[in-house]
C-alpha positions in Angstrom: -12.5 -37.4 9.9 -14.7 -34.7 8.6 -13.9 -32.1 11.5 -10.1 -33.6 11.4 -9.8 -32.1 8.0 -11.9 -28.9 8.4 -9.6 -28.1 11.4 -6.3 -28.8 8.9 -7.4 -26.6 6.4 -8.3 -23.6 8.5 -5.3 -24.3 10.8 -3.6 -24.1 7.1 -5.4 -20.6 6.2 -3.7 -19.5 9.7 -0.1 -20.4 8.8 -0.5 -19.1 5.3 -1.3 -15.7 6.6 1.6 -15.9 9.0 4.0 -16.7 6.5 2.8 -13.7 3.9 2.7 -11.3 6.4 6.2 -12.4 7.5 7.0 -11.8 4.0 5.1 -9.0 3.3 7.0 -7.3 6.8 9.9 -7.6 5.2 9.4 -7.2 1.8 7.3 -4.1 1.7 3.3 -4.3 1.3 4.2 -3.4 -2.5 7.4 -5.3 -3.7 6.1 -8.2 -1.8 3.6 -8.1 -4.5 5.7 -8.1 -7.2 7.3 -10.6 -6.6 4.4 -12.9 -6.1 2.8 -11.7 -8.7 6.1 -12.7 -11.1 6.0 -16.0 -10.1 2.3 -16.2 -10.7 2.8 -14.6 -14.3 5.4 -17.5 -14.9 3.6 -20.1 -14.0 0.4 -18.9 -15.7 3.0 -18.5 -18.8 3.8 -22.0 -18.8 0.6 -23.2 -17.6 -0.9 -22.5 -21.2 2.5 -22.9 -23.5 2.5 -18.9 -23.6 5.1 -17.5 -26.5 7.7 -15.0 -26.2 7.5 -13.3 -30.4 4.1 -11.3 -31.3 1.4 -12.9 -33.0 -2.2 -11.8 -34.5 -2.7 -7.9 -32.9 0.4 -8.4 -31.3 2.5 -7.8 -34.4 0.9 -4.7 -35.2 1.4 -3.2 -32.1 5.1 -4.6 -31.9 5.4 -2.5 -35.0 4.0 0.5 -34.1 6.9 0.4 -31.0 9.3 1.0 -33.8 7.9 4.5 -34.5 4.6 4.9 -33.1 4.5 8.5 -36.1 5.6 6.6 -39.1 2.4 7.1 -41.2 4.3 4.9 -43.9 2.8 1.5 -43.5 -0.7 1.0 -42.5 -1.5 -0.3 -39.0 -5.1 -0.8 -38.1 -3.9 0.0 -34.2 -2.8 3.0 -34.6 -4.9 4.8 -32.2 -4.3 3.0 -29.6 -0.4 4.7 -28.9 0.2 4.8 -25.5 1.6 1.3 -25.3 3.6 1.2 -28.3 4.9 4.8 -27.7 5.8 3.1 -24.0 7.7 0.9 -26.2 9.5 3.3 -28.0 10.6 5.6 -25.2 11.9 2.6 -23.3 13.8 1.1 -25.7 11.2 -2.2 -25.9 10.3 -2.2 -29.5 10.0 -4.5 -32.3 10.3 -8.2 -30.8 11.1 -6.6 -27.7 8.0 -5.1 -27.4 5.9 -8.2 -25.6 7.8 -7.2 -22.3 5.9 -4.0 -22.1 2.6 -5.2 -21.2 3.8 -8.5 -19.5 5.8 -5.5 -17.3 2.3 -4.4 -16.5 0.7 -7.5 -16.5 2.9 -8.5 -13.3 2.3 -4.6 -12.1 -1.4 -5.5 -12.3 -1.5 -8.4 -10.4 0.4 -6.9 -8.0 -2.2 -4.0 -7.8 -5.1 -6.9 -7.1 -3.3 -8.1 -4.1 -2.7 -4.5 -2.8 -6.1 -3.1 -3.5 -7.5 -6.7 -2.0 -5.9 -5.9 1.6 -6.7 -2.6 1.4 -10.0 -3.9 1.1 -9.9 -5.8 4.1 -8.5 -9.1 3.1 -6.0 -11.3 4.9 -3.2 -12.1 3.0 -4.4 -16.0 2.2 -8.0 -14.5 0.7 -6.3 -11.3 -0.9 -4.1 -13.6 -2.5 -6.9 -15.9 -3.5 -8.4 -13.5 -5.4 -5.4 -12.8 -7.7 -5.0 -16.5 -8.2 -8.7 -16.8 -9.9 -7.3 -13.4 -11.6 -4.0 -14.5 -12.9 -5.2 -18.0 -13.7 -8.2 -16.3 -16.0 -7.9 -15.0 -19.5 -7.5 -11.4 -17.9 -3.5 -12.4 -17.2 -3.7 -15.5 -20.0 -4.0 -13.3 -23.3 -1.3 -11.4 -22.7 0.5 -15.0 -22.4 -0.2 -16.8 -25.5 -1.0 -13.5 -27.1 2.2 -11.4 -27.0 2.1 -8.1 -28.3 -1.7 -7.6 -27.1 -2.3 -4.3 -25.2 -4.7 -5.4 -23.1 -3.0 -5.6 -19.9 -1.9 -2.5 -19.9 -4.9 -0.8 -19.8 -6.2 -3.3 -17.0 -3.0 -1.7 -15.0 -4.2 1.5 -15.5 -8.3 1.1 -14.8 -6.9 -0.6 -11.4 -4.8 2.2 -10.3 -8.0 4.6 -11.0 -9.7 2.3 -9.1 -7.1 2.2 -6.3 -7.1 6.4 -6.1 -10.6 7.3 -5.8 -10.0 9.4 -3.0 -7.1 11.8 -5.5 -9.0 13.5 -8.1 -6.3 14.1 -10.4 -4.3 10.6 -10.4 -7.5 9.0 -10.7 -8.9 11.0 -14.0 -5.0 10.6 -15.0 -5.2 6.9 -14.9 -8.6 6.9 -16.4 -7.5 9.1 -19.5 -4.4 6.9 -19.8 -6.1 3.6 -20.0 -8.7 4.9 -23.0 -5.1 6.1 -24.7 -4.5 2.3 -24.1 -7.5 0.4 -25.5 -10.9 2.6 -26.3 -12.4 0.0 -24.9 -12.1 1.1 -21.1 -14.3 3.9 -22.1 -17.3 2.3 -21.5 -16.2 1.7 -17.8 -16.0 5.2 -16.7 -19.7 5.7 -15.4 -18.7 2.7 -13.1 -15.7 4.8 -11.9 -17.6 7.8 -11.4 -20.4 5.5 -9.5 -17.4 4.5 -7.3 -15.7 7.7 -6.4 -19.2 8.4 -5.2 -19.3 5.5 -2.7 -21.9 3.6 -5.1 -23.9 6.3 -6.6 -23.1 9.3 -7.8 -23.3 12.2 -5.3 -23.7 16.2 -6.2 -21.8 17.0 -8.5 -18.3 15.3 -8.2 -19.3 13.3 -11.4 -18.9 16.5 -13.4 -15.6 18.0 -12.4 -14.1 14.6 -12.7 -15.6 14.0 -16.5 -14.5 17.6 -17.3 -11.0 16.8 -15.8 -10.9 13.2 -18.4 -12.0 15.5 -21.2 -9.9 18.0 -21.0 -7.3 15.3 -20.1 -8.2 13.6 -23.2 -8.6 16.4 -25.6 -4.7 15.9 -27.0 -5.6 12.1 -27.9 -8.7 13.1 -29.6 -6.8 15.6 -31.7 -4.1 12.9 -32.1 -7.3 10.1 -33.2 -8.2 12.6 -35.9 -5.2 13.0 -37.3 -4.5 9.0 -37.4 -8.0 8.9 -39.2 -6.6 11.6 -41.9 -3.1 9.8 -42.7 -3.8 6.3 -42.4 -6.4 5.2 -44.1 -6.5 1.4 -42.3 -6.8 2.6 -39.1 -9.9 1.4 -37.6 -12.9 4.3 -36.7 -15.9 4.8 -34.8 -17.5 4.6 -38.1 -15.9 0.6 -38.3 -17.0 -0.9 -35.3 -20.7 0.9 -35.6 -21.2 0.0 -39.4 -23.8 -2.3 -40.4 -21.8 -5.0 -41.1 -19.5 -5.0 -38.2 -22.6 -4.7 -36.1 -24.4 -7.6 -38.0 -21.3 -9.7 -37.4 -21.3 -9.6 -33.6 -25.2 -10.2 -33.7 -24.5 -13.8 -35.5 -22.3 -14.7 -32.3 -25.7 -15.3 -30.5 -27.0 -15.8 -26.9 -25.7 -19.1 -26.6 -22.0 -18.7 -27.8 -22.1 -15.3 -25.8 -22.9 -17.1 -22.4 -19.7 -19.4 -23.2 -17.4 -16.4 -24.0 -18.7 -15.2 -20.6 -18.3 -17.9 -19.0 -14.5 -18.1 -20.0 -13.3 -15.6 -18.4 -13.7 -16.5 -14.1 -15.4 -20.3 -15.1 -16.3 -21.7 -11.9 -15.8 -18.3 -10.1 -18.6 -16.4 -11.6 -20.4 -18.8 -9.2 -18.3 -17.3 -6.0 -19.0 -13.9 -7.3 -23.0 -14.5 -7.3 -23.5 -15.2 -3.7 -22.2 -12.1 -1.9 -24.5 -10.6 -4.7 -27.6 -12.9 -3.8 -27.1 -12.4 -0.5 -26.8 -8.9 -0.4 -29.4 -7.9 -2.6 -30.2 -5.0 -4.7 -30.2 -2.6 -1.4 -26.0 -3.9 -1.8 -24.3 -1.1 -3.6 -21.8 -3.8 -4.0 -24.6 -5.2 -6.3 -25.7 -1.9 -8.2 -22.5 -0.9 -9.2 -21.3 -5.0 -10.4 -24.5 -4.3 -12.2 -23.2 -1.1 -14.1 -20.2 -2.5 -14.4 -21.3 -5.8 -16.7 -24.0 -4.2 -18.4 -21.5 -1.3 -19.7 -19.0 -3.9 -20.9 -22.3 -6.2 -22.0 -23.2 -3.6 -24.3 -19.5 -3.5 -26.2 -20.5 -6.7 -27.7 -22.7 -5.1 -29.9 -19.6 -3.9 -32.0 -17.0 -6.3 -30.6 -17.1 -10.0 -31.3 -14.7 -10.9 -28.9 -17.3 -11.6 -26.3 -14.4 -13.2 -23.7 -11.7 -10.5 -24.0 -14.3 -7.6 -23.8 -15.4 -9.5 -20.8 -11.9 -9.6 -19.0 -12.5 -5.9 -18.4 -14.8 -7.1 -15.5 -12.0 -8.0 -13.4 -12.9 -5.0 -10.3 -16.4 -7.0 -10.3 -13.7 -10.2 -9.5 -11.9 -8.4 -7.1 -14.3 -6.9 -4.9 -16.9 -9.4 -4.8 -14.1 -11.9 -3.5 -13.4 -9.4 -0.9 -16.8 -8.9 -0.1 -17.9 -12.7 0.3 -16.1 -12.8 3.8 -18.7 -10.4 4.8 -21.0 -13.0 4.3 -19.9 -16.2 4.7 -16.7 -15.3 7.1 -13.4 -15.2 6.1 -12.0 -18.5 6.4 -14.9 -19.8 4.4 -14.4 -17.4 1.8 -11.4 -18.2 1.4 -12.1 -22.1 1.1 -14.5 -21.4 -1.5 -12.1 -19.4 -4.0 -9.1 -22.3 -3.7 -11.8 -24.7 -4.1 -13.0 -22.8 -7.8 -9.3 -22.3 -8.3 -8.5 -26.1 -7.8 -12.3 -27.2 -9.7 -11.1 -24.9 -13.0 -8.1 -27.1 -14.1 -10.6 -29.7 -15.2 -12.2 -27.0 -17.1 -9.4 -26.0 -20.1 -8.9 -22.3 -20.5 -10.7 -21.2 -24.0 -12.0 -17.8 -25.4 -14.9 -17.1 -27.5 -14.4 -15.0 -30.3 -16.8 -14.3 -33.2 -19.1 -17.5 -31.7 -15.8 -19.8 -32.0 -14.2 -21.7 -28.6 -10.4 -21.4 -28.3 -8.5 -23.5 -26.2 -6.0 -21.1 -24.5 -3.0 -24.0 -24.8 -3.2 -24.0 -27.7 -4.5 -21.4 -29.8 -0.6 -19.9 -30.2 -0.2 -22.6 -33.2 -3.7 -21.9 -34.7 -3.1 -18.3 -35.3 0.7 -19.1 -36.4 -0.8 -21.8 -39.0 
């Protein structure tokens, strides 16, 4: 019965990759992936009761869309434009604005699948991966948080990602998604590890960091002049003063681990055993390892330890590419439905400031 099943499931796999690549034929590699990646972004929504009006962050972004310059009211956001001002040029503002980054929340996804194949996947395991993706507080915030930003910079960090090999889109897309959220900052010495094929090599690194600077060096004039005519933006100063720093110590190891564990659940367990069984020697490995200790070390000045954790998604991606290398493809591809299918008895939560969140319902909470 055993080997009656096994052989239905991988005669399954089979037929699923027929059908996508029938679809992807005629569709187009790309706008085949939008269009799964739509219908994942509406299920997700209703999958955790997502809203459609702004809430919490949300709000303040939604109201920087109506004029991203207005220095009249005080919006602790301010810095971070490039959404909003997205907003504004489109047309997309006020309520409106919560279709901006769900536009490039569906974009993103889209990217996953893409960047997957390119990768190396099949069609059933690239689109695997994007289902423990879009089914993970990385696509769920956005959902039941609209307004938040987030996924707009996770567009733009993939498509730096995705154009290693051109210099200038790449530090483009880079630049853009600190303009987003300052938070993808910390995530450029894992970019720069990966244009080098793992490790940085001669002196690439520099030219590319001189191209983000000089990239960046409007922002930074723009950052200073937020600072000077609106008092309530948040600093540099804010997130490293004592008592912003103090407050994200109190979270603690134990609440930290659960934050953590949030954002992939029961596939951070996938994503450990191309990494076991590759070793340190796996640059796979070394740079994963960059990659979470970088984003590790925002949680010294940010509480929210499972949306500062969401920015781990390339670890996601390419260690669920990279498991068919080690346990063959079908397998690999068993493995990720299997965590997909195990994490609906676990409910979808974050962790912020050492508190659980159920994702279903934390909409209501911040409303009340």
């Amino acid at each position: 019965m055993t080997l009656l099943q096994n052989s239905m499931l991988l005669a399954w796999i089979d037929r699923t990759d027929t059908v996508l690549e029938g679809w992807y034929g005629r569709m187009g590699s790309w706008l085949g992936s939008l269009v799964v990646a739509l219908i994942l972004v509406f299920i997700v929504h209703r999958y955790v009761q997502g809203g459609f009006e702004p809430i919490s962050h949300g709000t303040y972004y939604a109201a920087l869309s109506q004029d991203p310059f207005d220095t009249g009211v005080v919006n602790p956001f301010r810095g971070r434009v490039l959404a909003p001002l997205i907003g504004w040029l489109t047309g997309l503002r006020g309520a409106w604005f919560v279709l901006v980054p769900w536009v490039f929340l569906v974009g993103f996804l889209a990217q996953v699948n893409v960047w997957c194949r390119i990768q190396g996947a099949t069609p059933t395991h690239a689109l695997a991966v994007v289902l423990a993706i879009a089914f993970s507080p990385v696509a769920m915030h956005a959902l039941v948080g609209p307004g938040f930003v987030d996924a707009v910079s996770y567009f733009l960090l993939a498509a730096a990602f995705m154009n290693l090999d051109r210099t200038v889109v790449t530090c483009a897309c880079m630049a853009l998604a600190v303009m987003t959220h300052e938070a993808t900052i910390v995530l450029i010495p894992a970019w720069l590890l990966a244009a080098g094929g793992g490790w940085v090599v001669g002196k690439a690194w520099l030219k590319r960091m001189l191209i983000v600077a000089v990239m960046l060096l409007p922002y930074a004039l723009y950052r200073s002049w937020v600072l000077r005519v609106d008092p309530g933006a948040l600093s540099t100063a804010h997130y490293f003063s004592v008592r912003n720093v103090q407050s994200c110590l109190d979270v603690g190891p134990w609440a930290t681990l659960v934050g953590i564990f949030a954002v992939f659940r029961l596939h951070w367990l996938i994503v450990m055993i191309p990494f076991i069984m590759g070793g340190w020697k796996s640059l796979q490995f070394r740079w994963s390892f960059v990659v979470i200790l970088s984003i590790g070390s925002t949680l010294f000045i940010a509480f929210d330890t499972t949306r500062m954790f969401c920015w781990a998604f390339p670890v996601m991606a390419l260690a669920g590419v990279d498991l068919a290398k080690h346990i063959g493809r079908k397998a690999a591809v068993l493995l990720l439905i299997g965590a997909w299918l195990l994490n609906f008895l676990v409910a979808p939560y974050t962790t912020t400031g050492g508190v659980s969140y159920r994702l279903n319902g934390i909409r209501s909470y911040v409303q009340d």
